[in-house]
N, C-alpha and C positions, 0 to 999 in steps of 0.2 A: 487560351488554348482552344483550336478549331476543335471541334467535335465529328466525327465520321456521322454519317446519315445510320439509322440501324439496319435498313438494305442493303449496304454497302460491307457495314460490319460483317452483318451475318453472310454472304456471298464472300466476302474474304474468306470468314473461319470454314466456308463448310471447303473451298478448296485448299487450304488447307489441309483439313480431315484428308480430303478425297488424295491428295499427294502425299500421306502416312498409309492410305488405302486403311482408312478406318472411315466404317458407313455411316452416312449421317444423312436427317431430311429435315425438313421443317413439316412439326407437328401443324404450328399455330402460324397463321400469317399476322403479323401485329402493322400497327403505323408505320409507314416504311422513313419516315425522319426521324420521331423522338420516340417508337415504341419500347420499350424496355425488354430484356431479352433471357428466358429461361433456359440454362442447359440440363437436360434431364441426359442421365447417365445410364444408361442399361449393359450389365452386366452377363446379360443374357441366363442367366441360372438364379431368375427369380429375383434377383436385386437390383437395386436400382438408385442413385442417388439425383437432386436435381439440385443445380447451382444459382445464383442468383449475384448479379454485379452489385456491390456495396460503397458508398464514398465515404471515405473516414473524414469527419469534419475538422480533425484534429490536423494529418496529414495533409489532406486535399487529396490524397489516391485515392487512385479507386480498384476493387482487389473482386475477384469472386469469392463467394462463400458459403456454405453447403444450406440451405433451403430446407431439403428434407432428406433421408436415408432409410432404408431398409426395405421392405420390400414392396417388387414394384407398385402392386394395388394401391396402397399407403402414397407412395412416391406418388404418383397418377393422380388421387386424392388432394394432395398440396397442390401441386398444381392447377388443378379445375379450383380450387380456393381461388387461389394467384386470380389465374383469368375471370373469375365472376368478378374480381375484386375493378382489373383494370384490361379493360375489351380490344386495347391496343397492345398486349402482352403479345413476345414471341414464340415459340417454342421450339427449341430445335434438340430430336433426340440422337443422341452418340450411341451406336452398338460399338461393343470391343470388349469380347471377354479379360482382356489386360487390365482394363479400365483407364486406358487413354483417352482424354478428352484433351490433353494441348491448352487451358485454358493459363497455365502458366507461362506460356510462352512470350517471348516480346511483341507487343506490338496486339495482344487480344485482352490485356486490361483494359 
C-alpha cells in the first residue's frame, strides 16, 4: 500500500476542515515525507483533546486515538512531550466548539 507524503496529508485534511468552515493551522511544521502527525483539538472553553494515528499490528489499520484530554494547559503539555520526544512531529490545531475534527472520515486514517 503507497503511503501519502505527511505534506500532502496534512494539506488534504486542513481543506478539508476549511470546506466544513471548521478553523484549522499548523501549530508545528514536522518532515514534510514521513513526519508523524498530532491533532490537537480545542474546544475553545478551556478544553482541549489531542489525537495521535495508531497502527494495530494485529489488524494492519491504522485508526487515531486520543493522546491526551482535558484541559488545554495539560493538552499543550503532552504535546511539547510528543515533540521533544520526535522534532519531525506535526501539529495541526482544530478550533470547533462542536468538536469536529473529521478524523473519522474516509480517506484521513
Amino acid at each position: 500500500m503507497t503511503r501519502l507524503t505527511a505534506d500532502f496529508w496534512v494539506h488534504a485534511y486542513l481543506a478539508r476542515l476549511r470546506f466544513q468552515e471548521i478553523p484549522a493551522f499548523v501549530v508545528a511544521h514536522g518532515d514534510d515525507t514521513a513526519g508523524a502527525v498530532l491533532i490537537k483539538l480545542n474546544t475553545l472553553d478551556g478544553q482541549a483533546t489531542a489525537f495521535q494515528r495508531s497502527f494495530d499490528l494485529m489488524s494492519g489499520e491504522r485508526k487515531w486515538v486520543e493522546l491526551s484530554s482535558g484541559p488545554e494547559v495539560d493538552v499543550d503539555e503532552a504535546i511539547q512531550r510528543q515533540r521533544s520526544f520526535d522534532p519531525d512531529l506535526w501539529v495541526i490545531e482544530v478550533e470547533d466548539r462542536q468538536g469536529r475534527h473529521l478524523l473519522g472520515e474516509d480517506g484521513l486514517d
